[in-house]
N, C-alpha and C positions, 0 to 999 in steps of 0.2 A: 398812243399819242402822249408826249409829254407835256406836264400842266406844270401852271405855276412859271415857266419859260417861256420865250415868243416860240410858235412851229410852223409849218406851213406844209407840213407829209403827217402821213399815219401809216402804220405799220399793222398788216395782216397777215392771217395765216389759216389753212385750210386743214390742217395735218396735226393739229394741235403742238403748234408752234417749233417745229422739226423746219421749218422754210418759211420765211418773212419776205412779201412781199411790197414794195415802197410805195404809195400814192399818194398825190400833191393834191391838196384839199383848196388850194388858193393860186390865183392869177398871179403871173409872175412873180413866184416864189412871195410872195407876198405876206408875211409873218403876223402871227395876231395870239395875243397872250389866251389862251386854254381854258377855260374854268371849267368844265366838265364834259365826258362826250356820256349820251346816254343811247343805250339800245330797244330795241322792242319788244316786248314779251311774248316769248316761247321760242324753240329753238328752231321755227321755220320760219323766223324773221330774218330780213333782208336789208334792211335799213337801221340804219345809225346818225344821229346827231349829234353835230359839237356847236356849244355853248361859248361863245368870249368875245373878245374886246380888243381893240386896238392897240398896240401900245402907245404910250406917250398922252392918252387920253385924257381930258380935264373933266369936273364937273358939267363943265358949259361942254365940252363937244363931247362926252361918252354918249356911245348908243352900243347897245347888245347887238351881235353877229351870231345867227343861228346857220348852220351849214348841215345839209343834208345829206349825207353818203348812201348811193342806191347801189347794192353790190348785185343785183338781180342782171346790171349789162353785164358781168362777171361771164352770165349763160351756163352755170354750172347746170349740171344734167340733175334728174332727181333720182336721191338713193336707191335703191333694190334689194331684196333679198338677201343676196351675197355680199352685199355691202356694209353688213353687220356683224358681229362676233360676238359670243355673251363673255359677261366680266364680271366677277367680282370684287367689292374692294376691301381691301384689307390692309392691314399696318403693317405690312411689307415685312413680318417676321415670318419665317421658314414653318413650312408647316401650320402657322393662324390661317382659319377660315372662316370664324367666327368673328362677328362683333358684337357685345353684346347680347349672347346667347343664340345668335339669329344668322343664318348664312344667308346675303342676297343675293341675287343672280341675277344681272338686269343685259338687255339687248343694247350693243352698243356699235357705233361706226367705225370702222376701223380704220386706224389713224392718217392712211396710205390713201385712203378713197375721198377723192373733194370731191362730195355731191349734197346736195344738199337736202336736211329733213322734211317731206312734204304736211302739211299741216294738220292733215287728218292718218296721220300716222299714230297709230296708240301701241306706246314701247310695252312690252310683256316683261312682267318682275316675276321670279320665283323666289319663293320666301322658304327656308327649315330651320327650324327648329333644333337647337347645338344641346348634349350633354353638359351642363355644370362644369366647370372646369374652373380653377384659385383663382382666375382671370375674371371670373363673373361676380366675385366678393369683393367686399371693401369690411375693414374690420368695426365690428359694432363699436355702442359708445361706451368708453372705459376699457379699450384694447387697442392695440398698437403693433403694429409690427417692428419688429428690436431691427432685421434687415432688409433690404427692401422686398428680397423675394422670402422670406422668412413666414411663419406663421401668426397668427393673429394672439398675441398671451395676453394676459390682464395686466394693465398699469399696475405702480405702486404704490399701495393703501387701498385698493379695490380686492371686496372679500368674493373667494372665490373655492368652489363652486359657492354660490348662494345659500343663506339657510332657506328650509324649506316656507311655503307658505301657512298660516295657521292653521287652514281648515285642509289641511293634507289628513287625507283620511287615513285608517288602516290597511291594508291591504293596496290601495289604489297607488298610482306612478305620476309625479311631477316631472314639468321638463323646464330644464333653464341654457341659456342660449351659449352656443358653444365656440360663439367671438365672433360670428359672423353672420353679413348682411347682405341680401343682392343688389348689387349697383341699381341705384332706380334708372326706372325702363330698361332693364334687364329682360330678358324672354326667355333663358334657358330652364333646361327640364330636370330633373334630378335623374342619374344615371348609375354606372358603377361607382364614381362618387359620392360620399356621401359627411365627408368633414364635415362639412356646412350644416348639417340637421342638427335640430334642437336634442340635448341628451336629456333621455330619462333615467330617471331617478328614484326607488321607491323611496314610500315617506316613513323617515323614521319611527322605530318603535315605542311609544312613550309609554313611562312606566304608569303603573297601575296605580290608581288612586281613588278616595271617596267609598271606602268599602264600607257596606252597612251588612251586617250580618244579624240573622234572624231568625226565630227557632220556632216550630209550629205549637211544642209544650216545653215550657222551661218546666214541669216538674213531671216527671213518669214515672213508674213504678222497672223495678226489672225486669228485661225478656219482653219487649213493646220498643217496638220501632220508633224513634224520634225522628221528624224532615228536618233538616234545615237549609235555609236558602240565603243569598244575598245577591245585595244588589252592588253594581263596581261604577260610579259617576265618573268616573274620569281612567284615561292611559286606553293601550291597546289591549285587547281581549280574545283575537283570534288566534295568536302566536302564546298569549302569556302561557302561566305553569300555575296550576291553583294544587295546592297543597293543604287536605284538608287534617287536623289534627283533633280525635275526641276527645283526648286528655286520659285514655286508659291505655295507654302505649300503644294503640293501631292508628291507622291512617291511609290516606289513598291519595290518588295522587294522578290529575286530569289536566290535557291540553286544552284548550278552548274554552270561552266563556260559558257557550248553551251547553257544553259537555260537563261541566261544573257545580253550575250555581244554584242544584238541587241536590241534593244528598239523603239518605234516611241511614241508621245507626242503631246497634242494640246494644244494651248496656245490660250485662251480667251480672256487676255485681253492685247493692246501692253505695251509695256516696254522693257528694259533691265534685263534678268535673266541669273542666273550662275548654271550650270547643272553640277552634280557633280557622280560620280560612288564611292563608298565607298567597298572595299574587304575585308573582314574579317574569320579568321576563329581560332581557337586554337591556334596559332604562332603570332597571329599581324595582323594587317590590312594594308591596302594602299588604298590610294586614290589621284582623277584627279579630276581635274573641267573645263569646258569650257564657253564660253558667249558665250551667242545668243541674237537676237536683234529681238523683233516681232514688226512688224511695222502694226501702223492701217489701215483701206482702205477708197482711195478715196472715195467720195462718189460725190463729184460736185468739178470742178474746174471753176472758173469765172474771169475774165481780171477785173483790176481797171486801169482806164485810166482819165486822165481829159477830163473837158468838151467842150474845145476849145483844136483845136491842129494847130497850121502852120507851113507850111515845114520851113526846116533850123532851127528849134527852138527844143532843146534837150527833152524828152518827158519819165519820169519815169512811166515804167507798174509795176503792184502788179498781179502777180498770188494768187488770193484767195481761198485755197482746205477747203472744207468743208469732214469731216471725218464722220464716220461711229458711232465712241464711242467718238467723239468729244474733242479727246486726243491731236489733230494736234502731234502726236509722229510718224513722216514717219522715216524710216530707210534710209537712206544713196539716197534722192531723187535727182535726174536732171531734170533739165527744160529747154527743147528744143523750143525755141523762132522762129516763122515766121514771119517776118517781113516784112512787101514788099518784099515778093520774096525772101528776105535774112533769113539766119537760123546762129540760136545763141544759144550757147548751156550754161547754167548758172549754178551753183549751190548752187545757193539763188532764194529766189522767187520772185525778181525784178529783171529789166534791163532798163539802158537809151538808147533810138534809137532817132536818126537824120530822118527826112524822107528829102528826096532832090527833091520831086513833088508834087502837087496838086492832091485830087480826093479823091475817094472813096478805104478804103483801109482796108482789112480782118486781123487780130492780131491772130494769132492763139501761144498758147503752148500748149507742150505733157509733161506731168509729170511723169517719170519711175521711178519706186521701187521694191520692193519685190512682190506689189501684182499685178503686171503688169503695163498700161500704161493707167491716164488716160488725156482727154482732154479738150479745153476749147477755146471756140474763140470768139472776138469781132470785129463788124464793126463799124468803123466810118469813118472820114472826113476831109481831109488834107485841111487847108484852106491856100490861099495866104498870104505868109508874110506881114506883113503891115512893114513901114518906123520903123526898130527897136531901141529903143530907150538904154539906157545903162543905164544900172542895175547894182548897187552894193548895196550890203549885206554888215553890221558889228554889231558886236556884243561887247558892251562897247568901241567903236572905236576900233577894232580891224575886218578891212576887212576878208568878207569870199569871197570865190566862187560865184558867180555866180549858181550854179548848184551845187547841191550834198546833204551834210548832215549838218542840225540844231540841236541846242538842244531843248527839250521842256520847257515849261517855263519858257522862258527867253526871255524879249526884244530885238526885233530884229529888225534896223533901214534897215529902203528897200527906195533906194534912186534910180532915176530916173534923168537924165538925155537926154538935146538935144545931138545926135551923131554929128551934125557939126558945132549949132552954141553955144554947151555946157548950153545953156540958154534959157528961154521959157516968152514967152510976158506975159503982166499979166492978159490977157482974154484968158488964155490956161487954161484946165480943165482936173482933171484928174481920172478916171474911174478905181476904185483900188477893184480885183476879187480875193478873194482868197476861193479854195475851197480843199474839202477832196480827197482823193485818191479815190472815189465813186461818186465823182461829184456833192456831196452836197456843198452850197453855207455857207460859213464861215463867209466871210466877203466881201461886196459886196455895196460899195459907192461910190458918185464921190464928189472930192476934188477939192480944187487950189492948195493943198502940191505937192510937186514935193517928199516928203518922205511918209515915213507911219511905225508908232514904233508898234509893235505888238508880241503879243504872241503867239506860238502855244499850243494847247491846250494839242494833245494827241500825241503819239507815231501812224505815218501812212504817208503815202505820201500827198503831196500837191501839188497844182498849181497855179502860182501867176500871175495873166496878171494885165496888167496896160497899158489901152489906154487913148491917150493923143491928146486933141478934139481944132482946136483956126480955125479962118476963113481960116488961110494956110491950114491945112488937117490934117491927123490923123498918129500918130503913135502905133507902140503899141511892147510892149517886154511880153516875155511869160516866166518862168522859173518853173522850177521842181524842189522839195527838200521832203526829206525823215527824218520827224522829230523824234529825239532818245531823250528818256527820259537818265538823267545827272546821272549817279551812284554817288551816293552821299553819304552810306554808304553800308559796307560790314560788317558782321558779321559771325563768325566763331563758329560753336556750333560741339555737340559730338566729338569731338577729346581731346586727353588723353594727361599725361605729358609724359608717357615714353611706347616708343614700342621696340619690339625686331627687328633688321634689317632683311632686306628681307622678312619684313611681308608687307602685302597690309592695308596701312591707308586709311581710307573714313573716310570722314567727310560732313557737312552739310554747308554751304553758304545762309547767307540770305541776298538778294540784295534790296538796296532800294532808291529809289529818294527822290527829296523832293516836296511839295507843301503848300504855303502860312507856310513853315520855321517848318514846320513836317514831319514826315518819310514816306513813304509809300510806299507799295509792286511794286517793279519797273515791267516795261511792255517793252518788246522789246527782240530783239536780242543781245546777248552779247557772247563774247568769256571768256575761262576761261585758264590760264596757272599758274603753279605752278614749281619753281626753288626751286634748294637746295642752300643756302648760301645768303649773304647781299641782301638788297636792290639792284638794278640797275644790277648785277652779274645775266645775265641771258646764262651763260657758262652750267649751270648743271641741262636741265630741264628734269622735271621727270613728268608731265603730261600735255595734254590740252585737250580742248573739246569745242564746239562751244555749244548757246542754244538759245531756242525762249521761254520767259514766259509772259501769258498771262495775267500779274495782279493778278488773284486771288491766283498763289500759285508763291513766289517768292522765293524760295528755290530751291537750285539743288545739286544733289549729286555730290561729285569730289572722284573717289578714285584713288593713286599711289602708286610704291611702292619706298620707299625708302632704299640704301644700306649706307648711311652715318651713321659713330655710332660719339657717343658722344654727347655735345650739337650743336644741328642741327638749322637754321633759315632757314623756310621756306618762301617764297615770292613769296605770290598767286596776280597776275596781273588780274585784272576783268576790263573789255574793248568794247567800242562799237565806230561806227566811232568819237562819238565827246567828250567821257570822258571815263578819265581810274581812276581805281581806287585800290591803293595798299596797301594790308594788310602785317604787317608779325607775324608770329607764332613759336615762339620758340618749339621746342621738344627736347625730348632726346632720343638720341638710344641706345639701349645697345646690343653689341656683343651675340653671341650664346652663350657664358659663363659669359654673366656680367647682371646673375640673377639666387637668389637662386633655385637650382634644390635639389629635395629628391625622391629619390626610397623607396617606402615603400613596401615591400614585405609582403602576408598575409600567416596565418595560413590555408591548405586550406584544413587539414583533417578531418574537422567538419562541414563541407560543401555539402557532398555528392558530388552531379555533378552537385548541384545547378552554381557551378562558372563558366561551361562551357559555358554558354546559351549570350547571346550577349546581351536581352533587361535585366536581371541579372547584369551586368559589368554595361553598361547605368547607370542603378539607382542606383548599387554603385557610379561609378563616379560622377551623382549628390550631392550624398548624404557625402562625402568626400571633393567637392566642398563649399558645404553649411559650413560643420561642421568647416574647416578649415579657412574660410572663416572670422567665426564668430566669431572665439577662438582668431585665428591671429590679428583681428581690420583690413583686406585689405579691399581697393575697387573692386570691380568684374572685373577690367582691371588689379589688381594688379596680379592676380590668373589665371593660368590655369592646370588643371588635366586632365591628362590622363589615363583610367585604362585597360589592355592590359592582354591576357595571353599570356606566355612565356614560352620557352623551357629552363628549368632548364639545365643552363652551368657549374654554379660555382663549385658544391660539385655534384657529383653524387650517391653517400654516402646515400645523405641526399634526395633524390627523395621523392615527393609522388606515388603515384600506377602508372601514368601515367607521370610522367616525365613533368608534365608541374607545372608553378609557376603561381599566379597572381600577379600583378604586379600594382601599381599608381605610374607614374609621374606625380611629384607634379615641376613645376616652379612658382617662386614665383619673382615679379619686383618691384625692391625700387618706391618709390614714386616721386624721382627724382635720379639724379646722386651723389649727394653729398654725405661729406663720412659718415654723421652719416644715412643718407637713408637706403647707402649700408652697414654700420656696422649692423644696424635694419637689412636687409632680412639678410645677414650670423648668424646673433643670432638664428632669428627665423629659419632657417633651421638647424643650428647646435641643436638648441633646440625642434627642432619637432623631429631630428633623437635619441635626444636622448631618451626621451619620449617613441619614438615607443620599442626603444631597452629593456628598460625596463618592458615594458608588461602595458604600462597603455595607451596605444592608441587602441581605438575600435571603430568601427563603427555601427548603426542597422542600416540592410536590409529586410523589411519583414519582424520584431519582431525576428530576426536572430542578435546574436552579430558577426560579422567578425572583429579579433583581426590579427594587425600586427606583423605578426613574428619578422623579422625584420627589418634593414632600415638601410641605407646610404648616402652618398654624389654621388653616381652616381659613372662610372669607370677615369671620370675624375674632377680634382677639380673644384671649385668654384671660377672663377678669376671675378670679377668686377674691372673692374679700370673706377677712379674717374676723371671722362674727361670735369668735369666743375665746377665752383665752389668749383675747390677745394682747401684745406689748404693748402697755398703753401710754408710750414715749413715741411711739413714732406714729404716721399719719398713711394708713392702709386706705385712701379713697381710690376709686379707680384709676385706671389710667386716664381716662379723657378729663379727671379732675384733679390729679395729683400732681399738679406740676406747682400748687400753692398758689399765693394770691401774686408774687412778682411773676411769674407766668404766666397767668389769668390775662393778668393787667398786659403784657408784650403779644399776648393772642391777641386781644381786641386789638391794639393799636397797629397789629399788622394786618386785622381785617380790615383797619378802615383804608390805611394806607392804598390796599389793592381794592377798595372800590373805587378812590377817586381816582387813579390809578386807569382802570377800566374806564371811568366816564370820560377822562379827559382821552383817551386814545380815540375812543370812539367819535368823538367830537373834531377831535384836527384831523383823522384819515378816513372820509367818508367813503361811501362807495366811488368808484371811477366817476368821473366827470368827463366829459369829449365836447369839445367845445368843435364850432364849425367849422371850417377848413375853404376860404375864397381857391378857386382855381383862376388863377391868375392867367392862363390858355386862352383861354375862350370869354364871351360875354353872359357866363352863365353863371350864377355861384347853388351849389348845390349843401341842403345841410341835411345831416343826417340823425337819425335821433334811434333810442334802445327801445320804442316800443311800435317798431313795425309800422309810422308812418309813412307814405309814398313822398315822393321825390319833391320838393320846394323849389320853383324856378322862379329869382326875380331876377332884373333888370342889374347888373353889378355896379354900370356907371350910376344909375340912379344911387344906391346904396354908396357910395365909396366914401362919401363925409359922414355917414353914422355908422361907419366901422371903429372910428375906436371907443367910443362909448358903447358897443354893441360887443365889443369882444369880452367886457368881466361878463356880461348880463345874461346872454343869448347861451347857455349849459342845457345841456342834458344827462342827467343821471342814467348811469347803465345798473339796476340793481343787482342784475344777476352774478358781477364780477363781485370778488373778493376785493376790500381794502388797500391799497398798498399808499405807497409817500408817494405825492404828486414828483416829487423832482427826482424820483428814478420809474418815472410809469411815463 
């Protein structure tokens, strides 16, 4: 029936509208304006109403017209069995059976058959359940399809795949979603499709880090097992590569952490060695090192004593150890002393003792070390003090002691003296013994001198008696001394002009006396200390070390580390009790940024999986080492490279298949501090990056070319500052401060520029504003707001006079939009 126009018929149909049949609703066509017809609920209703009104109608004479349509006189028969047909529906495309993941089948009349549904009829649905099919997705958020029947890709500026989540374990697989989502109230099932599943992922390898390494004895003797372990705080462990190093050219070399992180090691021969654990895997490596000290073994200890001893008279013993590998290298030994009953405990291999009695008397020491305790005792024979005579020592008139330490080869005046009447008759005769710490005979004559000028020959203990023979009687004095060859030169070898701070420098020491006014390889005991800064300034020291060498090799290693940058003067003190002797050695330090660094990043899609392999990397880093090397004009201290792989951060865009990069750091150290040194490495690294970037930098590995992609200065700059010798007209401050004070002062003023800048932006383009919207339609005004309130219905006529005072006032902020300028939003 048509509304909204006068009618007076209504049009039905049994057939689902294939045939209209006409019936007049009113008395002589009688016309009456529509307002609604309504029907009866379910579909074995029979009756129908229309609603409306007269036309022409006023206030004063409108009355509603309600009309009832009984289509039951119709006498349609009621349906049957055959009177139905199942149907499905569908979106009439060829082959769709699915809507929605779900096929429905429902019982339906067929369109040919007017009969009507009877009321207790209950229609039967068949429901199944459809395969997944691109029709059942809609593209997640931050995906889009480019056509309409196209795939779902990621917009632009959306990173993709995702990085992983942090607590992605080792071994274990993330999944991140692969653009798609199933239409809500979807039903379908996953099938031979399977685009739409979430992809896994395994979780990146991160490199190893936090290594503490640990040693069960940092000092052992040789042929004794040492353990050592560590612990790895951080990176992956079950893939890495632990590479363990002793420092005696062996090594081994294990997958996995608990296959690793215990080890034991024997050491052949003693020394001092640095044991080093090395982690490596796809991501980076890390590495620890420790020292250990192997000491050789006893084999015989034996007492040197002289061959007259009398009480009251001071008496130097030598413990003599005869070693096993005849290295005399004991680790960290004590020497516990018996001495008449009394116990001394030493830690040098002599001691002077008083004896205060006569007789027969046992010397016993015990030597303790790493490889236990060995021993050594001798007997001899207090004899009575005779009348002692007074003994001075001097050395170019310059008195010594009495007792203690000489130099060797040097004339030494040994005077004797009457204790009371300071003077000796001239038929007194004097019996002058000088012998070795082993009690061989030196020098062994009798004089009338009351002196004796004499040399000692070698670095050892001595013993000097002098009895003094006239018809009065005898006296006699006895003295002990420990003679020390004179350091006379020191030489300084393998140490470099420039190191980087907080790196460990060694160097070489060659020590040496003199004899008959030539050098030669010094023999004794000497201490070694080494200060940062001047001569005499021993405020800032940075190592020391005691040593015993035996002549034949007179060299010892020193190494420290030093944290001083700039020009550095070291001042190495090499010392024994009766000469010292001081070098100094200028160095230079350069800061962790004051030497050329380049990142060369490589091409690594021509490589297969050659790049993964670890002894692969090695021999590139040789081979990169060499080439650079030779090209540049450096000395092999000037150069160090490093070649690493790495987990691509920068551009994700631009991954290879696995997400990883390889990678050479390349640092490069002027040859000193000064500024044409340092102009040279910033050239040369500006001009190796640039080079690489280019495409004319390649390496062979293997008759393989590896070409550098590309290359940089690292993520931070290159600062060298020129901290000696340098030109003191021009102004070497860094860069972030060299631009002077007219710079300085144009920085600020364009910071502040860009804060007010920012605040007023932010102030005139606030978030979206959406103000109401009257629907001028209907009697309804509807407003809408951003935080999810329900619908507001007032009265529009009532409102219509506080609309325009209501349209600046009545806003609501959307925060979630982006800013833009009101008059193009």
């Amino acid at each position: 029936v048509d509304k909204r126009i006068p009618a007076f018929y209504v049009l039905s149909s049994c057939d689902e509208g294939y045939h209209w049949e006409n019936y007049t609703f009113t008395n002589n066509s009688e016309k009456i304006n529509v307002v609604r017809m309504l029907t009866e609920y379910g579909e074995a209703a029979q009756h129908a109403t229309i609603f409306g009104y007269y036309p022409g109608a006023t206030s004063a004479t409108f009355e509603w017209l309600v009309i009832d349509l009984d289509f039951t006189t119709l006498n349609l028969s009621q349906c049957q069995q055959n009177d139905y047909y199942l149907w499905k529906p569908t979106d009439e495309r060829e082959g769709q059976q699915c809507i929605l993941g779900e096929s429905i089948e429902y019982e339906r009349r067929l369109p040919d058959h007017c009969c009507y549904i009877n009321v207790e009829y209950d229609r039967p649905i068949n429901r199944t359940v459809c395969e997944c099919t691109d029709e059942d997705f809609e593209c997640e958020v931050n995906f889009e399809r480019v056509d309409l029947d196209g795939p779902c890709v990621p917009m632009n500026g959306y990173q993709y795949p995702p990085d992983p989540p942090d607590a992605c374990a080792e071994g274990a697989n993330y999944s991140y979603t692969s653009g798609y989502r199933q239409i809500a109230g979807d039903k379908c099932v996953v099938g031979s499709e399977t685009f739409f599943l979430p992809i896994e992922a395994e979780c990146p390898v991160v490199a190893p880090g936090d290594i503490d390494l640990m040693v069960s004895k940092a000092s052992e003797v040789v042929n004794k097992s040492i353990t050592f372990n560590f612990t790895q705080g951080q990176g992956a462990k079950i893939v890495t590569q632990y590479e363990w190093s002793y420092g005696d050219d062996s090594n081994s070399v294990t997958i996995g952490y608990s296959n690793a992180n215990s080890t034991s090691h024997t050491y052949h021969t003693p020394g001092d060695y640095i044991v080093s654990i090395t982690a490596s895997n796809n991501g980076g490596f890390g590495v620890d090192d420790i020292h250990v000290y192997i000491s050789d073994i006893i084999v015989n200890v034996t007492i040197k004593a002289p061959s007259f001893i009398s009480a009251e008279a001071p008496v130097n013993f030598f413990a003599n150890v005869t070693t096993k590998y005849g290295t005399k290298h004991l680790v960290n030994p004590k020497y516990t002393w018996k001495l008449a009953g009394e116990k001394k405990v030493s830690e040098t291999s002599y001691i002077s003792y008083t004896f205060t009695s006569v007789g027969t008397v046992t010397i016993e020491v015990t030597v303790s070390y790493p490889g236990g305790i060995s021993e050594g005792s001798l007997q001899l024979t207090v004899e009575e003090p005779p009348p002692i005579l007074e003994l001075s020592v001097s050395i170019d008139g310059t008195t010594k002691g009495r007792n203690g330490f000489l130099p060797v080869n040097q004339n030494i005046n040994f005077t004797v003296s009457h204790p009371i009447n300071k003077t000796f008759t001239e038929d007194t005769s004097f019996h002058w013994l000088i012998l070795f710490g082993n009690g061989t005979h030196l020098y062994d004559n009798t004089i009338n001198k009351t002196y004796l000028i004499y040399s000692l020959p070698l670095w050892d203990n001595y013993t000097l008696s002098v009895t003094s023979q006239n018809p009065a009687g005898v006296a006699k004095v006895t003295a002990s001394f420990l003679a020390e060859e004179i350091i006379d030169n020191v030489i300084i070898s393998n140490i470099f002009p420039v190191y980087r701070a907080n790196k460990i420098i060694s160097a070489n020491l060659d020590i040496q006396s003199t004899n008959n006014d030539s050098y030669i390889p010094y023999m004794g005991t000497l201490a070694v200390e080494v200060y940062s800064g001047s001569a005499g300034n021993r405020d800032n020291q940075l190592g020391s070390n005691q040593y015993v060498l035996s002549g034949n090799e007179s060299k010892v290693d020193i190494s420290f580390l030093t944290v001083v940058t700039g020009t550095d003067n070291l001042s190495i003190y090499v010392y024994n009790n009766v000469s010292t002797k001081t070098v100094q050695q200028p160095i230079m330090v350069a800061t962790s940024v004051q030497y050329g660094y380049v990142r060369l990043i490589f091409q690594t899609t021509s490589l297969g999986t050659n790049y993964h392999n670890y002894e692969w990397q090695k021999e590139l880093q040789m081979i990169v080492f060499d080439d650079l090397q030779k090209n540049l004009n450096l000395q092999p201290w000037q150069l160090e490279v490093n070649v690493t792989e790495e987990v691509n951060t920068t551009n994700t865009k631009k991954r290879n298949h696995d997400g990883m990069i390889l990678t050479a750091h390349v640092y490069i150290l002027p040859v000193d501090l000064s500024t044409t040194a340092v102009n040279n490495v910033e050239s040369a690294s500006n001009d190796l990056v640039t080079q690489a970037n280019l495409g004319q930098l390649k390496f062979t590995v293997n008759e393989s070319d590896v070409v550098v992609k590309t290359a940089d200065n690292g993520p931070n700059p290159i600062l060298i500052i020129d901290d000696g010798g340098k030109d003191t007209t021009k102004n070497y401050l860094p860069l972030a401060l060299g631009l002077g004070a007219g710079g300085f002062v144009l920085t600020v003023i364009a910071t502040i520029i860009l804060i007010v800048g920012i605040f007023y932006w932010r102030k005139k383009y606030r978030s979206l504003e959406v103000r109401y919207t009257r629907l001028r339609q209907g009697p309804m005004r509807f407003t809408f707001t951003s935080e999810g309130e329900s619908l507001e219905e007032e009265d529009w006529k009532e409102d219509e006079e506080k609309d325009k005072d209501e349209e600046d006032e009545d806003t609501h902020q959307m925060n979630t939009f982006q800013p833009f300028e009101k008059d193009k939003g």
